[in-house]
Backbone as a ProteinNet text record, in pm:
[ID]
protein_1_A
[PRIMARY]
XXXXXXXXXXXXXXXXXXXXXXXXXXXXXXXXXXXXXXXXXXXXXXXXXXXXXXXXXXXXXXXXXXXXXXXXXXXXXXXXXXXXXXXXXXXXXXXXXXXXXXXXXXXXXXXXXXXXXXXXXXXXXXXXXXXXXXXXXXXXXXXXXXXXXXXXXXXXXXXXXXXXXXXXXXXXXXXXXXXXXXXXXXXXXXXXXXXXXXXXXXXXXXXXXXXXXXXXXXXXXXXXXXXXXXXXXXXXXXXXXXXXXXXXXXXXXXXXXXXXX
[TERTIARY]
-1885.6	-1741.8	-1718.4	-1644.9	-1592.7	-1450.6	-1444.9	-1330.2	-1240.1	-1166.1	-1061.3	-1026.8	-993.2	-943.3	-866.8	-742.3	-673.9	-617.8	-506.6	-427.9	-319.4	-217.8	-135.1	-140.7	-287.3	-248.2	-346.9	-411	-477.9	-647.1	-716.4	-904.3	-944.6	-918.2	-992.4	-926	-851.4	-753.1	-899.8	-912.9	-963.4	-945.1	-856.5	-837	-896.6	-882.7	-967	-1114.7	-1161.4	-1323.4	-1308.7	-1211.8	-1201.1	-1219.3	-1148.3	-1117.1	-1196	-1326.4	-1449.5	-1533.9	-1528.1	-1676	-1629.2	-1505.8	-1439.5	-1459.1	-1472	-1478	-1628.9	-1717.8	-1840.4	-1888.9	-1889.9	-1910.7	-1857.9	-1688	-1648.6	-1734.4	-1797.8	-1843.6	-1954.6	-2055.1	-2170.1	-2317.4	-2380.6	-2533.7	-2486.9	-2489.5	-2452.7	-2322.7	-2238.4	-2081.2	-2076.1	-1981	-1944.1	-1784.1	-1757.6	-1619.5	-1619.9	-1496	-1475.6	-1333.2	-1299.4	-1172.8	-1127.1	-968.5	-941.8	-767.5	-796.4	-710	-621.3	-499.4	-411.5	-515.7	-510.1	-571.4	-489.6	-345.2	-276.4	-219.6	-186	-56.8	31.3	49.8	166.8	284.2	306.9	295.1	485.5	544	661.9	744.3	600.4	664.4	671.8	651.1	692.7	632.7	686	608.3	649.2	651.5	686.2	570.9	635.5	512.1	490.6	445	434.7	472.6	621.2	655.4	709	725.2	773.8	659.2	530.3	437.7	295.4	197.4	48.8	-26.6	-80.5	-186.2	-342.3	-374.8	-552.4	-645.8	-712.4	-797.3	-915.6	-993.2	-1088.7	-1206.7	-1354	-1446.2	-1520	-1505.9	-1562.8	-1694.3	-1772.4	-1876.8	-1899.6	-2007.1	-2017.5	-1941.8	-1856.1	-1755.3	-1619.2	-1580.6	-1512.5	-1395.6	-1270.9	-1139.9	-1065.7	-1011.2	-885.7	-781.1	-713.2	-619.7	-451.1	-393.5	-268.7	-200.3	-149.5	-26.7	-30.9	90.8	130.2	-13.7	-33.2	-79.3	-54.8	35.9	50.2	19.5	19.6	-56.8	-171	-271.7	-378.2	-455.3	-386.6	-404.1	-390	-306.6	-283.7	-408.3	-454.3	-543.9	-677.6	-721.7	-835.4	-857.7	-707	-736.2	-715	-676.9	-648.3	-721.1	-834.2	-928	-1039.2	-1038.4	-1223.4	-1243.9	-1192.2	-1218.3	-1208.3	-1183.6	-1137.7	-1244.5	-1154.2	-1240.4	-1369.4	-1312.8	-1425	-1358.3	-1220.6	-1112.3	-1172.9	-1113.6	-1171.7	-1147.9	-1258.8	-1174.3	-1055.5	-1030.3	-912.6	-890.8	-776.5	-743	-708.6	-765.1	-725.5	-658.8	-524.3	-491.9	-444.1	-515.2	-463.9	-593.9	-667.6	-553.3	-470.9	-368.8	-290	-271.5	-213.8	-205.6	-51.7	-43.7	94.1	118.4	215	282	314.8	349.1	423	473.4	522.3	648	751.8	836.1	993.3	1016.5	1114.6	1197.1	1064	1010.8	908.5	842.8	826.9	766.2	853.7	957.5	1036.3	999.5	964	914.4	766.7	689	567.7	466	382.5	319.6	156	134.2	44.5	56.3	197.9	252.6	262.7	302	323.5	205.8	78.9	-44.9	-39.3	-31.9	-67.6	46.7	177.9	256.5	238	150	122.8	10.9	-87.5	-197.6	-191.1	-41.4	33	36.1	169.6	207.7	144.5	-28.2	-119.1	-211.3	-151.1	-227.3	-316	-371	-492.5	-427.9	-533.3	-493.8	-479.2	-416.4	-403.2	-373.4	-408.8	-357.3	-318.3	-248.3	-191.3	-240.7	-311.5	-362.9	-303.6	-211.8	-222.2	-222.6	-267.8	-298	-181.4	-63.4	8.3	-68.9	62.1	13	88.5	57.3	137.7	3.7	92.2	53.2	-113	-145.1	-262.5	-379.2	-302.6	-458.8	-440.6	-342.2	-300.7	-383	-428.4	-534.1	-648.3	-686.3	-831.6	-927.3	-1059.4	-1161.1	-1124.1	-1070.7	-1088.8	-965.3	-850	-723.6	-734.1	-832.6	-838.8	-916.5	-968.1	-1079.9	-992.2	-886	-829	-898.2	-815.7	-842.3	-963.8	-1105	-1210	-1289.6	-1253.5	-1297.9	-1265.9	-1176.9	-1108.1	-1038.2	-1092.7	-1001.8	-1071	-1204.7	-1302.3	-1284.6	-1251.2	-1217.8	-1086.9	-960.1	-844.7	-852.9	-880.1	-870.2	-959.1	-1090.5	-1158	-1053.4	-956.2	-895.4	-775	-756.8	-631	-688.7	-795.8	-826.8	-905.3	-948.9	-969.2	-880.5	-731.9	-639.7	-546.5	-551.5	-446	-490.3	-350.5	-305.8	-421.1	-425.5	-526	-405.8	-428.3	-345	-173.7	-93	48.7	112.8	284.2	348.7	433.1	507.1	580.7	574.6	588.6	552.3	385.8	334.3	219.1	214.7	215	140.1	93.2	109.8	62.9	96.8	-11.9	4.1	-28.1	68.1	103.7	81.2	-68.2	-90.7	-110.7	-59.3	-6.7	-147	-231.9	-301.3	-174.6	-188	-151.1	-150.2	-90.7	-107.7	-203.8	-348.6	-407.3	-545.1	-682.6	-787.4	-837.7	-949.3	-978.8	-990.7	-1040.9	-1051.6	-954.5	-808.3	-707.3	-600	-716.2	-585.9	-582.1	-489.6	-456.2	-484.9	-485.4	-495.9	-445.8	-397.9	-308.4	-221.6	-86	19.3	97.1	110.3	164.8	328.6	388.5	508.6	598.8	740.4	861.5	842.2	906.8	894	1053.8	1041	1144.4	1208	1317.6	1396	1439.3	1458.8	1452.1	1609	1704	1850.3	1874.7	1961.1	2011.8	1943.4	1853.9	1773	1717.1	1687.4	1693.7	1626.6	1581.6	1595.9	1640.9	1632.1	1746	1706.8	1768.1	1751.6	1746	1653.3	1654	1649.6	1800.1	1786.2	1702.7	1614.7	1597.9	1627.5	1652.4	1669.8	1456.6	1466.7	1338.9	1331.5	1237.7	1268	1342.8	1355.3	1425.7	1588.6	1611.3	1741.7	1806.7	1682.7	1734.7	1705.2	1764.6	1812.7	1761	1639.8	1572.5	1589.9	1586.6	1566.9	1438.6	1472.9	1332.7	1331.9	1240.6	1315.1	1250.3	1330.9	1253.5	1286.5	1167.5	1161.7	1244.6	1249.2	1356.7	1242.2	1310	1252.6	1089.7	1010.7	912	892.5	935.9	925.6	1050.2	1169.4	1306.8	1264	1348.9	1297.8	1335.3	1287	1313.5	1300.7	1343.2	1387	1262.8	1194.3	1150.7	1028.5	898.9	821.2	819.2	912.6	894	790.3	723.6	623.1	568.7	698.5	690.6	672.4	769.5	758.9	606.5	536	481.2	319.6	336.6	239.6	248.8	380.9	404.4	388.2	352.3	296.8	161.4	87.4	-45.8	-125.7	-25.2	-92.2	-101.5	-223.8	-220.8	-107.7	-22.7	91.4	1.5	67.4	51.2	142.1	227.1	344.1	314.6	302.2	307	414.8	440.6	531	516.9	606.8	624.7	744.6	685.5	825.7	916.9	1013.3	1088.9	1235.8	1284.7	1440.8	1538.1	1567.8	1665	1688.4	1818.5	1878.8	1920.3	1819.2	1802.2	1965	1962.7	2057.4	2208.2	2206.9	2316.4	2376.4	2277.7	2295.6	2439.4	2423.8	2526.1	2637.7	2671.7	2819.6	2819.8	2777.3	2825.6	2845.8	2772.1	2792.8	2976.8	2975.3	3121.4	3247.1	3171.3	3302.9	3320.4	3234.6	3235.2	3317.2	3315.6	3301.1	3481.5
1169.4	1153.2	1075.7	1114.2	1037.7	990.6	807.2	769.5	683	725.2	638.5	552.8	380.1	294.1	227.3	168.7	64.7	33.2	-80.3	-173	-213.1	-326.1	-368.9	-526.4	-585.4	-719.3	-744.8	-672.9	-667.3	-642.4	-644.9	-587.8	-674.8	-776.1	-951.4	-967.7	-950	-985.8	-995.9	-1064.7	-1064.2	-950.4	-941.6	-778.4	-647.2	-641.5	-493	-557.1	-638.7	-653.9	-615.4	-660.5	-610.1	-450.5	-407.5	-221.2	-186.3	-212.1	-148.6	-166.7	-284.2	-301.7	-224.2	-153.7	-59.8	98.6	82.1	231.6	238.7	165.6	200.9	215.1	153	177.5	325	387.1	506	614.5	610.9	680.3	713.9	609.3	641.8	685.9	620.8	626.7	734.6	833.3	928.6	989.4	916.5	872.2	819.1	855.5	736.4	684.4	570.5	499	444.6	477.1	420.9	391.9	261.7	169.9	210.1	200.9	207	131.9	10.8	-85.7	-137.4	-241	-268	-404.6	-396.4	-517	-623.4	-668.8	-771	-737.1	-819.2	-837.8	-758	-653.4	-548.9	-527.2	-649	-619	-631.4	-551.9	-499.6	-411	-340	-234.5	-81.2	-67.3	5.6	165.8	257.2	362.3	423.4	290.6	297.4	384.2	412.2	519.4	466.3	440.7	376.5	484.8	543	676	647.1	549.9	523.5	457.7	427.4	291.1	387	383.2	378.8	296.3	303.6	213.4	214.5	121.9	114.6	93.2	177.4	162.8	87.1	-16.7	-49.6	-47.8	-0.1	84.8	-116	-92.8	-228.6	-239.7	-122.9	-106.3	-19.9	62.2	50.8	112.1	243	331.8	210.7	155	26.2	11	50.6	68	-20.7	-122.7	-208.6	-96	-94.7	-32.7	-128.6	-103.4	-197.4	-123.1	-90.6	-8.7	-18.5	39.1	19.5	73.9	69.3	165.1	288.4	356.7	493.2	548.3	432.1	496.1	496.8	373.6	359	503.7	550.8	682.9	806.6	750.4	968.8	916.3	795.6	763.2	783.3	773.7	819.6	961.4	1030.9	1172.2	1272.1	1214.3	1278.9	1224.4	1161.5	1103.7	1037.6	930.1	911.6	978.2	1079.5	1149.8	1308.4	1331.5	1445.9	1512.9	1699.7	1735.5	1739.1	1581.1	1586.9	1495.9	1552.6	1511.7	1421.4	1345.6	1296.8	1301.6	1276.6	1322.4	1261.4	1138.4	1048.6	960.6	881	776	669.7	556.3	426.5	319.1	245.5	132.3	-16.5	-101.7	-209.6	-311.2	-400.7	-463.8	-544.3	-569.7	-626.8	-718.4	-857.2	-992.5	-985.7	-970	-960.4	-865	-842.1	-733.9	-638.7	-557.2	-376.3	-308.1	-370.5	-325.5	-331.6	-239.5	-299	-237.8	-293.8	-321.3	-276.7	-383.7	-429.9	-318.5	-185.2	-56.5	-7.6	-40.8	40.6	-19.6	-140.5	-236.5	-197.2	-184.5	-197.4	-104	-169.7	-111.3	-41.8	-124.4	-57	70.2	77.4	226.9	342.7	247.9	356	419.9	362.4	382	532.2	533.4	602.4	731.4	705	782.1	893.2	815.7	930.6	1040.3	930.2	1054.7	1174.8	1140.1	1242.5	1340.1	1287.6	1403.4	1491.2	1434.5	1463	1598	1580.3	1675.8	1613.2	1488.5	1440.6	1301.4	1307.4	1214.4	1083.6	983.5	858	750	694.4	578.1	394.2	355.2	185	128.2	2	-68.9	-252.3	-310.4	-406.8	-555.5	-662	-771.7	-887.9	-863.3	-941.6	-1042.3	-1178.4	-1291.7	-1410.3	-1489.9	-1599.3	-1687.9	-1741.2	-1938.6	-1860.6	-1800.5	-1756.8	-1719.4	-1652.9	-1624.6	-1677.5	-1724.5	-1766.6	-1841	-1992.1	-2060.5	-2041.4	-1910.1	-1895.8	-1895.9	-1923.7	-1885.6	-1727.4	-1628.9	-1506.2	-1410.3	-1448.6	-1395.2	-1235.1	-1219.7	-1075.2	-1025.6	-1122.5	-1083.5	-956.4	-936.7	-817.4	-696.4	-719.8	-563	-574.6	-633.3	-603.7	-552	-602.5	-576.3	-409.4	-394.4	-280.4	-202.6	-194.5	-112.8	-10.5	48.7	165	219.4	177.5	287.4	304.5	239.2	313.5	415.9	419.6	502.4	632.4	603.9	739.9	818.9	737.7	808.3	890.5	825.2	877.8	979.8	1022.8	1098.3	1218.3	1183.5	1278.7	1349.1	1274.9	1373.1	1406.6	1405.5	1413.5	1589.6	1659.6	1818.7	1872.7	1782.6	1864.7	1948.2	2093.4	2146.8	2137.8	2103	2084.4	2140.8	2258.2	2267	2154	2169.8	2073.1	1917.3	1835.6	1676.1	1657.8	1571.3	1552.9	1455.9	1420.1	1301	1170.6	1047	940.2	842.6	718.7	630.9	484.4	416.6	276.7	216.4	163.4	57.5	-70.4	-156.6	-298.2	-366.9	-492.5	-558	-635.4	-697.1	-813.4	-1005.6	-1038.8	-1179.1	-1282.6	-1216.6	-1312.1	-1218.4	-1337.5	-1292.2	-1188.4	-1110.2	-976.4	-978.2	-1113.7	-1068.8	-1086	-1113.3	-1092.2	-1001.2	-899.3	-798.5	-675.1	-675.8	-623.4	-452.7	-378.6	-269.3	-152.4	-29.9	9.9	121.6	60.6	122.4	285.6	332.3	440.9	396	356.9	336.5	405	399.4	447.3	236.5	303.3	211.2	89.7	-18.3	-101.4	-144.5	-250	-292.5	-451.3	-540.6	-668.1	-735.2	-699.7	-703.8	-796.1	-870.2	-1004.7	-1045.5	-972.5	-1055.1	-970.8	-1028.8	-930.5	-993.4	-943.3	-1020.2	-1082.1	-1134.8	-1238.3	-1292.1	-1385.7	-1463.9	-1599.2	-1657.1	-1835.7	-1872.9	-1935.4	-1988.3	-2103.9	-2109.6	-2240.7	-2286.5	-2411.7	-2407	-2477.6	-2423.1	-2464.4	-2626.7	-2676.7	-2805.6	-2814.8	-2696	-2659.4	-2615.5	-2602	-2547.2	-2435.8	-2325.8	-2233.5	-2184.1	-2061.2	-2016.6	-1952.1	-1921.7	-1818.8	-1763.2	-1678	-1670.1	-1619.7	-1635	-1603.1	-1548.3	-1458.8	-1324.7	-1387.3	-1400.1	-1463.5	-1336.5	-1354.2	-1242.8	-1328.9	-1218.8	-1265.1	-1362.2	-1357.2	-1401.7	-1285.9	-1288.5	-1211.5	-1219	-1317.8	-1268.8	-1244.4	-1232.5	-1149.1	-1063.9	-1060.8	-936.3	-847.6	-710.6	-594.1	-522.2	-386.4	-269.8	-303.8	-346.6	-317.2	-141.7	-222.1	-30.7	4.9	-95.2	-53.9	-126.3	-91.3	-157	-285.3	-375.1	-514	-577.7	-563.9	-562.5	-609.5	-483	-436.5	-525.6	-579.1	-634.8	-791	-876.7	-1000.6	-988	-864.7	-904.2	-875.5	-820.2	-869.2	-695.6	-584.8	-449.7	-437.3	-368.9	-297.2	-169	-165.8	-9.4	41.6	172.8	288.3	398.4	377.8	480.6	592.8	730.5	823.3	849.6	886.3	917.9	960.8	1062.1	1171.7	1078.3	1149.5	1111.3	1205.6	1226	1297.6	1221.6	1160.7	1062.7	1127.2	1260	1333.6	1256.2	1208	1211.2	1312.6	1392.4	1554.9	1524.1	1385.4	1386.5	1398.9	1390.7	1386.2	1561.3	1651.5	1755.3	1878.2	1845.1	1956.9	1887.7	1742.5	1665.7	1694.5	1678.8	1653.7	1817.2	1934.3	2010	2080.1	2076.1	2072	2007.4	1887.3	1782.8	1869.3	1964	2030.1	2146	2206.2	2323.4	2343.9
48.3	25.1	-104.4	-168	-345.4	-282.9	-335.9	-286.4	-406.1	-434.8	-520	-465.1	-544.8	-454.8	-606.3	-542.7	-629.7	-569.4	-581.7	-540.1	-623	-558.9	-694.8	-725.6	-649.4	-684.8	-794.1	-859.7	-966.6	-921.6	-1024.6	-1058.7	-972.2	-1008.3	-903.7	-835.2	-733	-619.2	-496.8	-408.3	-287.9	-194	-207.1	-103.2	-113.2	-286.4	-304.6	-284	-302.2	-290.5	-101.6	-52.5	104.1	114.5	42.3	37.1	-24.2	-113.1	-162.8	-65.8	22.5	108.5	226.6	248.9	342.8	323.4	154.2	103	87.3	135.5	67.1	216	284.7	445	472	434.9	445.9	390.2	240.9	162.1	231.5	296	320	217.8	256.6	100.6	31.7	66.7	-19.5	-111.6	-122	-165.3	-269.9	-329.2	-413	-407.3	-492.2	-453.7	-629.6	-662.3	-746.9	-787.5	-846.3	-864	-1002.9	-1002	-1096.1	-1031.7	-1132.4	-1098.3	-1175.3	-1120.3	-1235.1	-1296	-1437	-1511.7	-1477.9	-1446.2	-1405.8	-1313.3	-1249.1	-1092.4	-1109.8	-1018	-1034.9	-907.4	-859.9	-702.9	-718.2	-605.6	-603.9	-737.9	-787.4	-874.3	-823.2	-679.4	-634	-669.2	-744.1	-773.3	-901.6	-967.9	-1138.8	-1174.9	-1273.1	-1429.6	-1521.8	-1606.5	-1776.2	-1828.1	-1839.4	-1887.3	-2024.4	-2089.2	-2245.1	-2322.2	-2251.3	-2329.5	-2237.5	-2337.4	-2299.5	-2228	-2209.6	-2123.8	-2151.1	-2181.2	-2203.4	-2122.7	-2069.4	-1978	-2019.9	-1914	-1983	-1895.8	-1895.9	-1849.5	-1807.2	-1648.5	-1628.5	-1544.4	-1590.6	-1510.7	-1374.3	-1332.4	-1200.2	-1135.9	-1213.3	-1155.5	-1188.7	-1185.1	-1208.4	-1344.6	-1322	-1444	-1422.2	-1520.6	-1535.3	-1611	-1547.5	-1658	-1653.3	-1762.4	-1760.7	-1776.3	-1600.4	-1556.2	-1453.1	-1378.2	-1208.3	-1131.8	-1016.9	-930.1	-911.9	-954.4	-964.1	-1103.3	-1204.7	-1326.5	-1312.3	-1223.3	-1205.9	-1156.3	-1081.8	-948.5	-1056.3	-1167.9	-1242.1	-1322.6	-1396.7	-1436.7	-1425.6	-1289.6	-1172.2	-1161.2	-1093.1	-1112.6	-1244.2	-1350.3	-1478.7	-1577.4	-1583.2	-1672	-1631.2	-1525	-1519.7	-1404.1	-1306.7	-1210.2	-1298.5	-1379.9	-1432.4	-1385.5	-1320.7	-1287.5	-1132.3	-1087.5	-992.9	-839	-841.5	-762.3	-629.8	-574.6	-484.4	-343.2	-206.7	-95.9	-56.2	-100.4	-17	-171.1	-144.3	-218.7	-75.4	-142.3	-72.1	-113.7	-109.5	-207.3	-100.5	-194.4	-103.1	-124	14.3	88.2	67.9	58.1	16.7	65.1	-11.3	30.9	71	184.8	262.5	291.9	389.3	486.3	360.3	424	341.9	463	535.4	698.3	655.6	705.1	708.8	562.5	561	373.8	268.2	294.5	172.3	144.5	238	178.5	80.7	42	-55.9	-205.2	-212.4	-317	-375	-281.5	-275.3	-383.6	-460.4	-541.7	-442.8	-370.6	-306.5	-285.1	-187.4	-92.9	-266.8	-347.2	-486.5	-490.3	-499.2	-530.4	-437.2	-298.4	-220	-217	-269.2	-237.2	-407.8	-516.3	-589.2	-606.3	-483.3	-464.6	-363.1	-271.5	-194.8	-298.8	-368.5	-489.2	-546.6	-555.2	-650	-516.5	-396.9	-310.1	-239.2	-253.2	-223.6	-91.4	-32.4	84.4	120	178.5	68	172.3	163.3	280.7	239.4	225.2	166.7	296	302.7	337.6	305.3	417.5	414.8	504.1	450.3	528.5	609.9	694.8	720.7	718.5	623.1	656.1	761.2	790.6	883.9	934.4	1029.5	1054.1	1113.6	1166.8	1238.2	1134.1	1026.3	946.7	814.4	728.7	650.5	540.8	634.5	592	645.8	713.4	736.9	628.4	677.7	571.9	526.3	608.8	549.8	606.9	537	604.1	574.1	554.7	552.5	644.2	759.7	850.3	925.8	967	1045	1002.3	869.7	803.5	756.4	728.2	689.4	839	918.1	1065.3	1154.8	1112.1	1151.2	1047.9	944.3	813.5	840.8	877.9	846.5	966.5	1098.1	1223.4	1194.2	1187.7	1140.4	1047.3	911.4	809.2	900.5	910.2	1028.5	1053.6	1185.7	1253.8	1212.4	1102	999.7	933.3	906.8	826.8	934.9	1062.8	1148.9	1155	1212.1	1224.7	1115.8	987.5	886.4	878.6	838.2	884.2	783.3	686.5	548.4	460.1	425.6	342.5	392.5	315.4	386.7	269.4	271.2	232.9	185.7	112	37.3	29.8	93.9	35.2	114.9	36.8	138.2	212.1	346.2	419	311.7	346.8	322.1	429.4	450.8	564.8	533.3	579	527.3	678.7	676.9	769.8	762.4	829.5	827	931	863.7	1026.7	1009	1159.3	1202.3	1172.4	1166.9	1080.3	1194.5	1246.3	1329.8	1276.3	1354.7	1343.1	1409.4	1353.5	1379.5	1567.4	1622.6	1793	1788.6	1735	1840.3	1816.8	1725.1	1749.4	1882.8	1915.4	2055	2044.9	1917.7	1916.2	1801.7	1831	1691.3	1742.1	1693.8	1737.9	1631	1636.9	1578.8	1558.5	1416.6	1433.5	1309.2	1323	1256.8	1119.7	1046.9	952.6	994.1	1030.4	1070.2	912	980.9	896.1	915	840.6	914.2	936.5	948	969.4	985.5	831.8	783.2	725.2	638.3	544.9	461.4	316.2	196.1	83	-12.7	-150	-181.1	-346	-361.7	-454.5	-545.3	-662.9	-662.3	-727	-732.7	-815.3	-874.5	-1067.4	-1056.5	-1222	-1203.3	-1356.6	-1441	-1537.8	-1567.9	-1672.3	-1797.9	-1851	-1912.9	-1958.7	-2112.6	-2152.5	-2296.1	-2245.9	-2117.6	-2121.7	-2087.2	-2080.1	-2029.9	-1899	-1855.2	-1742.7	-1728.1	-1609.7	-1539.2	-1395.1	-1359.5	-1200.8	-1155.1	-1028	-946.3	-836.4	-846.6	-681.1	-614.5	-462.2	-345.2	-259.8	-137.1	-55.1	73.8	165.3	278.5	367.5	507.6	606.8	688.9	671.5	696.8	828.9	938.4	1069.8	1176	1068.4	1102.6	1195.2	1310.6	1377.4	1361	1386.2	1414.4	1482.5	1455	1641.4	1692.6	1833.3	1878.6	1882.2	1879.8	1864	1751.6	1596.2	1430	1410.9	1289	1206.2	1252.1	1180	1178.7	1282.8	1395.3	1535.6	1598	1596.5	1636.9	1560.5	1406.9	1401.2	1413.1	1448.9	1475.8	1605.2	1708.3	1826.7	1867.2	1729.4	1725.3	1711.4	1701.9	1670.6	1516.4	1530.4	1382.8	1377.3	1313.8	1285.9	1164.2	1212	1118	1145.6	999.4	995.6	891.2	941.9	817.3	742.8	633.6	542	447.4	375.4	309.4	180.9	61.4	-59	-77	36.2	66.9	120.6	-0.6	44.9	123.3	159.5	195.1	335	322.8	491.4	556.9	591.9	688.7	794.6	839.2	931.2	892.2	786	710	638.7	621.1	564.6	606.6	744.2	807	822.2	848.4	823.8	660.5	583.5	477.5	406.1	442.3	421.9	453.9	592.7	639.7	574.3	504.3	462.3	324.4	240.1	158.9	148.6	254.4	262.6	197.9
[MASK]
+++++++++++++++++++++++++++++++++++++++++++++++++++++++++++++++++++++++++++++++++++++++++++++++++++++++++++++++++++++++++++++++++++++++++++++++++++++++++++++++++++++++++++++++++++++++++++++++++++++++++++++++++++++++++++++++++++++++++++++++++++++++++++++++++++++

């Protein structure tokens, strides 16, 4: 198996060294895995392009790319130049230092990563590490997902349809913010929402005078519907929600058609 992997918290982040020793276990002796990553922190750029500015890739050994661009440049990068030609079975991005439930999938450079190797036909899965009071300051707040990242993805990839008409499949799984024995299991979920809580801005002034702000994220253990994402991993499941880059509100098509007509 040949496996693409990137992320959006950059080349040296702790997590992808989590998601290579995941992809190399996946690959098996005979496999290969190779990264192609953002050279700096890219995290809540969502599923930006470098569509006005270039990007320089830089060859870091060992199958191994920094490149300075989002995760979805990283990914056309992979399959349109050091994969050229020799496409790969899956793409993997992540793990990510914090949740990607709820809201925060709409932000998320990881889910970008994964939602352009959909596009690209190829199969793709975002990978990330809820954090909180339980694993936070562990020696290895990534013990969930290093423990159980390689039977999930399996099973995701046992059953993923393979060839699909129009958008492709991608899957955004969340561990749980506790250590690997205590996660309870893995839930199949709809992507939640955390209701009354949002983004937001925090001015601060400089020692020269001027005026900056600073995005703060909401409340991360806000609840939500019951059986969503988030839910579901503040009570100790791993989720996994599939999804398609397909914005259409289907539910909306035939009212609004009528209001047309």
């Amino acid at each position: 198996m040949r496996i693409l992997i990137t992320n959006d918290d950059g080349i040296n982040a702790p997590g992808l060294k989590v998601l290579t020793e995941i992809a190399y276990d996946l690959a098996g002796p005979d496999g290969e895995v190779w990264t192609v990553a953002p050279a700096f922190e890219q995290s809540g750029v969502g599923h930006c392009i470098s569509y006005t500015h270039p990007m320089m890739v830089s060859d870091m050994g060992d199958r191994r790319f920094a490149a300075e661009g989002s995760p979805a440049d990283c990914v056309l990068a992979g399959l349109h130049d050091v994969l050229l030609d020799t496409r790969p079975d899956v793409v993997l991005s992540g793990v990510n230092r914090g949740n990607n439930s709820a809201e925060n999938a709409l932000y998320s450079g990881t889910l970008g990563g994964a939602m352009e190797a959909a596009l690209q036909g190829i199969p793709a899965i975002a990978l990330s590490q809820y954090y909180g009071p339980d694993n936070a300051h562990a020696d290895d707040p990534f013990e969930a997902a290093r423990v159980h990242g390689i039977e999930v993805i399996q099973k995701i990839l046992g059953h993923d349809p393979g060839d699909q008409d129009g958008y492709r499949l991608f899957y955004n799984v969340n561990f749980p913010p506790v250590p690997a024995a205590a996660v309870k299991g893995t839930r199949i979920t709809p992507q939640g929402i955390r209701e009354g809580t949002c983004f937001s801005v925090e001015p601060h002034n400089s020692p020269s005078g001027r005026r900056f702000l600073w995005i703060r994220g909401g409340d991360q253990r806000a609840p939500t519907a019951p059986g969503s994402d988030a839910a579901e991993n503040l009570a100790g499941y791993i989720s996994i929600t599939p999804m398609r880059a397909d914005l259409t509100a289907h539910d909306q098509l035939d009212a609004m058609r009528d209001a047309f007509r």
